[in-house]
N, C-alpha and C positions, 0 to 999 in steps of 0.2 A: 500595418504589418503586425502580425501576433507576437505576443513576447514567447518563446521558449518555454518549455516547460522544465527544462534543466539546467542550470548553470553548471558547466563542465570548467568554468574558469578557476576555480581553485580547490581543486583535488587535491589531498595530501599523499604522496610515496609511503610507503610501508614501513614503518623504522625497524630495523629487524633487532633493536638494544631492546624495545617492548615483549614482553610477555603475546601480546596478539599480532605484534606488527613480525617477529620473528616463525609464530605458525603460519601466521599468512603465507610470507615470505618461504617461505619451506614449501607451503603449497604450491608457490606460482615455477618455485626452481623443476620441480615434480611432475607440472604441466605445460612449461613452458608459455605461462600466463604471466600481463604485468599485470601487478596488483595495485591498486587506486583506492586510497580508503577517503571517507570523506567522514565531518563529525557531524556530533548530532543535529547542530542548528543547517547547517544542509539537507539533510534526510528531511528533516520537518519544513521547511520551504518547500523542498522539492513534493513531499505528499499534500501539504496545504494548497499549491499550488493545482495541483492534479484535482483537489478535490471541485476547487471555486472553476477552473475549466468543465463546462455542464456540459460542452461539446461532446465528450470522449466518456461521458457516464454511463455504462451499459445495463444499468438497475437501478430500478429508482422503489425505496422502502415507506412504506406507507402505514403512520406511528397512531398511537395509540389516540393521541390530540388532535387526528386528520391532519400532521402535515407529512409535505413530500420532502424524502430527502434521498439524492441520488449522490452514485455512488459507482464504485468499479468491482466489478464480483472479485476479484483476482485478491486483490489487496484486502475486503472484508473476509473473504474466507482465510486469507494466511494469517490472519489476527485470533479466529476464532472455529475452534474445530467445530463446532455446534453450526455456525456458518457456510463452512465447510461441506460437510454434508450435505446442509440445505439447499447450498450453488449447487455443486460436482458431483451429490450423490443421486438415489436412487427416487427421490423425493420432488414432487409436483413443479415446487419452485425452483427447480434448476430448469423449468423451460419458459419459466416467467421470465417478464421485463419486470412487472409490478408487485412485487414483495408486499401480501400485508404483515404487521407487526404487532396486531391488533393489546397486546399485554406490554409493550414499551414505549414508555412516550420518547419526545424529541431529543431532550436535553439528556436522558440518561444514552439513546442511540448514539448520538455523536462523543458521548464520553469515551 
């Protein structure tokens, strides 16, 4: 059985005494959304996760040192407007699978 890619088990409610947890909360009264905030070491699970799942990679970046490293267009473009572009704009490798990278090696890509 595959494991999840998201643990929904411990979501934190919005505290609306916080500085964010109070705009939140104003937002969700506004849309009639509940708000679910989670902290950082979830988000980072939750994306480290996504990334080691190679199943669901829909672009795979090809580095400076010839290695492969795949990846999800969605989440490298929201990091990086240069990215950005590259996926969603007007530009060749937004119809690629295979990104070359040819000026960035490994270790600085995944930084």
């Amino acid at each position: 059985m595959a494991t999840p890619l998201m643990d929904l088990s411990s979501p934190k409610v919005a505290d609306a005494s916080s500085e964010r947890g109070s705009e939140e909360m104003s937002k969700s009264v506004a849309t009639n959304k509940i708000v679910v905030l989670h902290d950082s070491d979830w988000c980072a699970k939750t994306f480290g996760d996504l990334l080691e799942d190679t199943s669901s990679h829909d672009v795979t970046f090809k580095t400076s040192d010839g290695s492969s490293v795949g990846g999800h267009r969605l989440i490298v473009a929201a990091g990086s407007p240069v990215f950005h572009a590259m996926l969603y704009g007007n530009m060749k490798e937004s119809n690629e699978k295979e990104i070359e990278l040819p000026f960035v090696d490994t270790e600085t890509f995944k930084a």
